[in-house]
DRENBA-25813 format. One record per atom (N, C-alpha, C): x negated, z negated, y negated. Coordinates in steps of 0.02 Angstrom, whole numbers, plus 50000, padded with zeros to 5 digits. Example, Ala and Ser with C-alpha at 12.3 -4.5 7.8 and 13.67 -1.06 7.14 Angstrom:
493404961050284;493854961050225;493404961050165;493584964650112;493164964350053;493554960649998;
This chain:
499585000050060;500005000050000;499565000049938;499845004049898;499425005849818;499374997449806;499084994549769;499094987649743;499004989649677;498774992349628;498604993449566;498164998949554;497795001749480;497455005849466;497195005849420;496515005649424;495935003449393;495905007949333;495845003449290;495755005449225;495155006949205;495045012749209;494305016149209;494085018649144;494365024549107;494165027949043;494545025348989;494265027648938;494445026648849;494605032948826;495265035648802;495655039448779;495635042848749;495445038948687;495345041248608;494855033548553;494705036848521;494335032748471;494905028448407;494785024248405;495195017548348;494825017948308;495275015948276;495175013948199;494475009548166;494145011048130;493765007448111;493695002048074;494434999548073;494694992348027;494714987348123;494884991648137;494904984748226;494324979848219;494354974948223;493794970048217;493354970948283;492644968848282;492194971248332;491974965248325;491764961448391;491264956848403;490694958048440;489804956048414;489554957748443;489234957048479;488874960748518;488904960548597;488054956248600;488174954348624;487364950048669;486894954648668;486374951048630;485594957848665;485454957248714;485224962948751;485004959748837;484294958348822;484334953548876;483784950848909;483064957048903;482414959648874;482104961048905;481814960048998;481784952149021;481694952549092;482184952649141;482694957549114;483374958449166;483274961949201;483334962049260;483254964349331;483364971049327;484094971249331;484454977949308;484534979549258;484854986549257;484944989349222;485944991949174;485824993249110;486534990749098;486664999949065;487515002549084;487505009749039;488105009349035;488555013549023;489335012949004;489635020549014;490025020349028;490755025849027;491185027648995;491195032148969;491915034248904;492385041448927;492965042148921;493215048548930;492825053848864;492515047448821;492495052948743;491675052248757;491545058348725;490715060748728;490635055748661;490015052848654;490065051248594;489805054548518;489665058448532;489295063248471;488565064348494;488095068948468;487445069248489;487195064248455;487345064148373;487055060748327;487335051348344;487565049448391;487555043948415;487215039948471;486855045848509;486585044048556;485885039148543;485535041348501;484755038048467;485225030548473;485785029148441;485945021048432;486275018648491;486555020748523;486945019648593;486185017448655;485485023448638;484905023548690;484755014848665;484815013548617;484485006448587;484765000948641;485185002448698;485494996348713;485574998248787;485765004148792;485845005948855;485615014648893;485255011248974;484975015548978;485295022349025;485945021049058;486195026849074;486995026849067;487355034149068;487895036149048;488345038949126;489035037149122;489485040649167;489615047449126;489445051649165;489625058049148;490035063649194;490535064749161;490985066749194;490975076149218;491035078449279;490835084949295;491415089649262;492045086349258;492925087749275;493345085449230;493825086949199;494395083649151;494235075349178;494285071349132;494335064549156;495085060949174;495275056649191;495955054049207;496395055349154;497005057649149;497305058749058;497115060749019;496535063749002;496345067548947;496615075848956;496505079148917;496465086748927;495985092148919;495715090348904;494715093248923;494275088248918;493835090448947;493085085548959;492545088648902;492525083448860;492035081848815;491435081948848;491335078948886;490555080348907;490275085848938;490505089548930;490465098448984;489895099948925;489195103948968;488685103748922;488235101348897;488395093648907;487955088948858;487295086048891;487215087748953;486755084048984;486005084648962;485855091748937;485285089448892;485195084748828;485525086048809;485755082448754;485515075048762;485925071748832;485745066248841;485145066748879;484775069748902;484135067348963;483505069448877;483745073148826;483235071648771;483065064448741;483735062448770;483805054748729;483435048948812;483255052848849;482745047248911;483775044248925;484155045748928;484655043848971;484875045349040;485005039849099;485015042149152;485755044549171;486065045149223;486865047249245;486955044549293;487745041349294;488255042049349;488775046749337;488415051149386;488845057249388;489385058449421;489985057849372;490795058449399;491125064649389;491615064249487;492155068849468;492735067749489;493105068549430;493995063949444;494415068249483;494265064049535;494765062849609;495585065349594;495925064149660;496735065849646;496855056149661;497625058849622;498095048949631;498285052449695;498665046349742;498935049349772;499645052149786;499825051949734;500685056549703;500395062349708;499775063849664;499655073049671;499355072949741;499055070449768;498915073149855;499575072949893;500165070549868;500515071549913;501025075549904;501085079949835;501305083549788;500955088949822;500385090449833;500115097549853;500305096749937;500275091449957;500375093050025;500895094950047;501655092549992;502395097149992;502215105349963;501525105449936;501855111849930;501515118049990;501095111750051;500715115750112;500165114150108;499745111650050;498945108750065;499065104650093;498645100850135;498435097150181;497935094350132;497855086450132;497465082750107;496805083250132;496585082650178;495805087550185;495495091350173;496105097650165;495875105650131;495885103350046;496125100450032;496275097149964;495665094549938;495335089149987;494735087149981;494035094049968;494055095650021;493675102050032;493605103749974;494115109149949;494145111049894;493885107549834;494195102349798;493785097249755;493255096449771;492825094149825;492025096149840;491575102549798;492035108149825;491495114249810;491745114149739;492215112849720;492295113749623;491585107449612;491775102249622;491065097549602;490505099049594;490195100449652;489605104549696;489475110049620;490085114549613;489785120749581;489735119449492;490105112849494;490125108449425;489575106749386;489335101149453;488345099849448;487865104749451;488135110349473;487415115249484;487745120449417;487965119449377;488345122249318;488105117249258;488035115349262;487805107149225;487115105949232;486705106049272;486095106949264;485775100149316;485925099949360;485795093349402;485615095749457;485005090549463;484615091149528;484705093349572;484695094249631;484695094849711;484625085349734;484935082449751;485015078649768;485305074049732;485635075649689;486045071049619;486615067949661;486695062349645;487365058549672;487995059249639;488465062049667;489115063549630;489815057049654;489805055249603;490285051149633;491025054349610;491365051449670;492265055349658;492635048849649;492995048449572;493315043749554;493825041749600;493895036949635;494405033949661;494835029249623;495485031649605;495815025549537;495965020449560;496425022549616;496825016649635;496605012949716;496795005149684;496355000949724;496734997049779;496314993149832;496794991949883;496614995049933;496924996550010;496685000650054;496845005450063;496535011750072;496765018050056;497475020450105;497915024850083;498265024950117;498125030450177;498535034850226;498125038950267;497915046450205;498465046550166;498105054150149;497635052850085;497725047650042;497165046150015;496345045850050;496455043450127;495715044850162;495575049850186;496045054650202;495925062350210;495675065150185;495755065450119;495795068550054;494935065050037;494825060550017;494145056550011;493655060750065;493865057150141;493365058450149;493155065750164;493685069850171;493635075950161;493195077050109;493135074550034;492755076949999;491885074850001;491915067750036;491225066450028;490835068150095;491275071850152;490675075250199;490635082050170;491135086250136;490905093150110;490215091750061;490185087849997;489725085349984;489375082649994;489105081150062;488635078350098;488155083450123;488555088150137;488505096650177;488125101050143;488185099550044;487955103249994;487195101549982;486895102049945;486125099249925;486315094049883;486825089549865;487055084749842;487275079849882;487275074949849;487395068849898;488145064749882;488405061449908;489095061649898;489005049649880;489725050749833;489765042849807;490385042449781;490625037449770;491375035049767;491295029249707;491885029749656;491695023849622;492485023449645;492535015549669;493165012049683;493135005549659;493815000549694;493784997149642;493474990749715;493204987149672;492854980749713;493154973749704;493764974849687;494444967249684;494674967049739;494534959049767;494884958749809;495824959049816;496094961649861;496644961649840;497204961249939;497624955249921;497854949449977;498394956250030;498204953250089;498374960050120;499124952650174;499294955550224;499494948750273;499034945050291;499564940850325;499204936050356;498494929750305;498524932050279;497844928550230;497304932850213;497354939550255;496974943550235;496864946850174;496084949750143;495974950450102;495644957650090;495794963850048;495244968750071;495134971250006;494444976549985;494584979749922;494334987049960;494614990549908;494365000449915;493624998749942;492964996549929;492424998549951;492444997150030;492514989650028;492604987750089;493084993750144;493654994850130;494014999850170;493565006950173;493135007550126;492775015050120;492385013550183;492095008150180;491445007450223;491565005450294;492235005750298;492225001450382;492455008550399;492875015450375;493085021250373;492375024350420;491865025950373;491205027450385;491045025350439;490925017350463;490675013950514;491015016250563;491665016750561;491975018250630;492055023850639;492005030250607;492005039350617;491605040550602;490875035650595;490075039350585;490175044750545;490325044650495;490375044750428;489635046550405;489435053650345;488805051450293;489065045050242;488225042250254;488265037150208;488525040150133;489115034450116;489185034450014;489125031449994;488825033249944;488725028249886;488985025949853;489165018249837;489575015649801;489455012849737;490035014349688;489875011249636;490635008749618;490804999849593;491144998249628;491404993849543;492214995249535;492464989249482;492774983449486;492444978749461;492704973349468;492444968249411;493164968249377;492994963349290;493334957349274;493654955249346;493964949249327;493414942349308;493434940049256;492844933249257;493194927349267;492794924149307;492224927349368;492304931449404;491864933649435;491194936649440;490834940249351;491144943149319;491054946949279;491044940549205;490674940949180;490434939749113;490844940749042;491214946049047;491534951748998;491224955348966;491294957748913;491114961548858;490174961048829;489844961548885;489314957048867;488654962348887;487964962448869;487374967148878;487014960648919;487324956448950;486904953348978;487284950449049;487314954449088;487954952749141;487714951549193;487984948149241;487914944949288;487284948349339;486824946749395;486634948649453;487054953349481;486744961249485;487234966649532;487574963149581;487234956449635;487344954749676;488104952349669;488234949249615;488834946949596;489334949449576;489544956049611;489954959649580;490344961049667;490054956849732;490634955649779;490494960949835;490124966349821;489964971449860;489294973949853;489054969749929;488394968549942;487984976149946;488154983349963;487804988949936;487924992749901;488224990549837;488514993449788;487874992949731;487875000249721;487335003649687;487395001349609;487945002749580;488205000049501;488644997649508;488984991349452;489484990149430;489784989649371;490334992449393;490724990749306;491024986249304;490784980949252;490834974949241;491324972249189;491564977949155;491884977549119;492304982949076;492904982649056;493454989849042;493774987048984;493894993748965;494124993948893;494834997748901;495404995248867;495614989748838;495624983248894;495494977648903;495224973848931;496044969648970;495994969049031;496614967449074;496484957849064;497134956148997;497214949348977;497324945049046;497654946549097;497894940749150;497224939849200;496544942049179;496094942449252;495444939749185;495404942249128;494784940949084;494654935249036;495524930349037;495474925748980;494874921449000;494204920149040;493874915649021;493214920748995;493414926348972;492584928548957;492994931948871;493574931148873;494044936148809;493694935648765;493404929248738;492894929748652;492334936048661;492194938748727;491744942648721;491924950448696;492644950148694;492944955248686;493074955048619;493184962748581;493404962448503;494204960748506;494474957048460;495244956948430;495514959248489;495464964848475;496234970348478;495784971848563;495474969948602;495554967648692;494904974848700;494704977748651;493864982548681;493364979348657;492974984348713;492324983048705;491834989448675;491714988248629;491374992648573;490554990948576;490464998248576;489745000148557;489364995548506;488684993248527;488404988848456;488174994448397;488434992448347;488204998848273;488625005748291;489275005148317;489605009648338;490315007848345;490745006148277;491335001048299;491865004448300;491805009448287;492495016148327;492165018148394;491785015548437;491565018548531;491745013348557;492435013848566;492715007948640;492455012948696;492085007348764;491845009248819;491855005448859;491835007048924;491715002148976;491215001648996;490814994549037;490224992049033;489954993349094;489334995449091;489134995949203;488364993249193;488024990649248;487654988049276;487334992349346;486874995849357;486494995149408;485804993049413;485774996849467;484964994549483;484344999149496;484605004949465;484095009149431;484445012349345;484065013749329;484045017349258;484425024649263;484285025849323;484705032849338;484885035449397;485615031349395;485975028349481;486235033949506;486265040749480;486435045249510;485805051849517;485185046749500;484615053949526;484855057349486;485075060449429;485225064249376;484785068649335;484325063849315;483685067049270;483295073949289;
């Protein structure tokens, strides 16, 4: 059963009267590494102040969730001039439209398939490696249902198949199943794999309820602490910010519930954490 859906991208840009609070300097001896996600490109001429804080970007291959074109189509020099690394995203189907094409005769596998080679021909259109990690947005969280895993993993063995390597950003909340049981999307990704010997994916995994998560902050928790023990990045934090899971970290958040760029108080973004500088081999 769907349980909810992760609030992943930022829309549009606010007002520059919204009050901004600001964000923590990080740590020079922080382990990891901290970068953020926006549906909105942020300008070229913003990147020099955005590099000041953080060292890699979600970049999207594909229209992002609700928007109507992708701002970032293009930009990747742009950003690898500025020493920025990538998590390289491509937005997945909900599963209303997988089951919407499958009334109209796709089959959620061929569905998958398909979304693969658009990706695949996205990144090598875009200017990315041979071995770049593509992750396929997964929104909604909970355990997948059957054609939601069709459809998935349909896409991440076609992309396994390519000179690219295949990754999933899902959500890493636990969320109460029967009996006392407990499961989140990664966890269900990975026992999928384990039991149909599956290529390994890579996970990059959300989860911003504090605790675990810090909030609005450049200085966030141990990767370790984000609940999913091989999870490559986390996003630690989303914009506009979900009041019933964040009230003990909320001061970290501006007023009006985002989290804004430092020296940038019209760039609401969401916050990620890994454990390289450039979690998708991008550069």
């Amino acid at each position: 059963m769907r349980l909810f859906a992760v609030s992943f991208t930022v829309f549009a840009f606010v007002a520059a009267a919204c009050a901004q609070q600001p964000l923590p300097h990080r740590s020079s001896s922080a382990r990891n590494y901290v970068g953020f996600d926006s549906n909105i490109y942020p300008a070229d001429s913003a990147l020099p102040v955005l590099r000041q804080h953080f060292s890699f970007v979600g970049y999207w291959l594909n229209t992002p969730p609700g928007a109507d074109l992708n701002l970032w189509a293009g930009k990747r020099d742009a950003l690898v001039r500025q020493s920025f690394g990538f998590l390289v995203l491509f937005n997945g189907r909900l599963d209303a439209q997988i089951r919407k094409e499958q009334k109209r005769g796709t089959a959620p596998a061929e569905l998958g398939r398909s979304d693969a080679t658009a990706a695949v021909a996205a990144a090598k259109r875009e200017g990315f490696p041979v071995h770049t990690i593509i992750f396929l947005d997964q929104e909604e969280g909970g355990r997948l249902l059957d054609e939601q895993a069709a459809y998935l993993f349909a896409w991440t063995e076609a992309v396994a198949r390519s000179n690219y390597l295949p990754g999933v950003y899902a959500s890493g909340q636990p969320v109460k199943e029967e009996h006392g049981h407990t499961i989140t999307t990664a966890q269900d990704i990975d026992e999928h794999v384990a039991a149909q010997h599956l290529h390994k994916i890579v996970l990059w995994v959300a989860q911003d309820p504090c605790p675990p998560s810090n909030g609005c902050t450049l200085e966030p928790p141990p990767l370790s602490h984000s609940g999913t023990p091989d999870a490559v990045a986390w996003q630690y934090s989303q914009s506009p910010r979900r009041k019933s899971i964040t009230r003990a970290c909320g001061e970290t958040y501006a007023a009006d519930g985002n989290c804004y760029a430092p020296g940038l108080p019209n760039f609401q973004l969401d916050m990620n954490e890994a454990n390289s500088s450039d979690p998708s081999h991008g550069r």
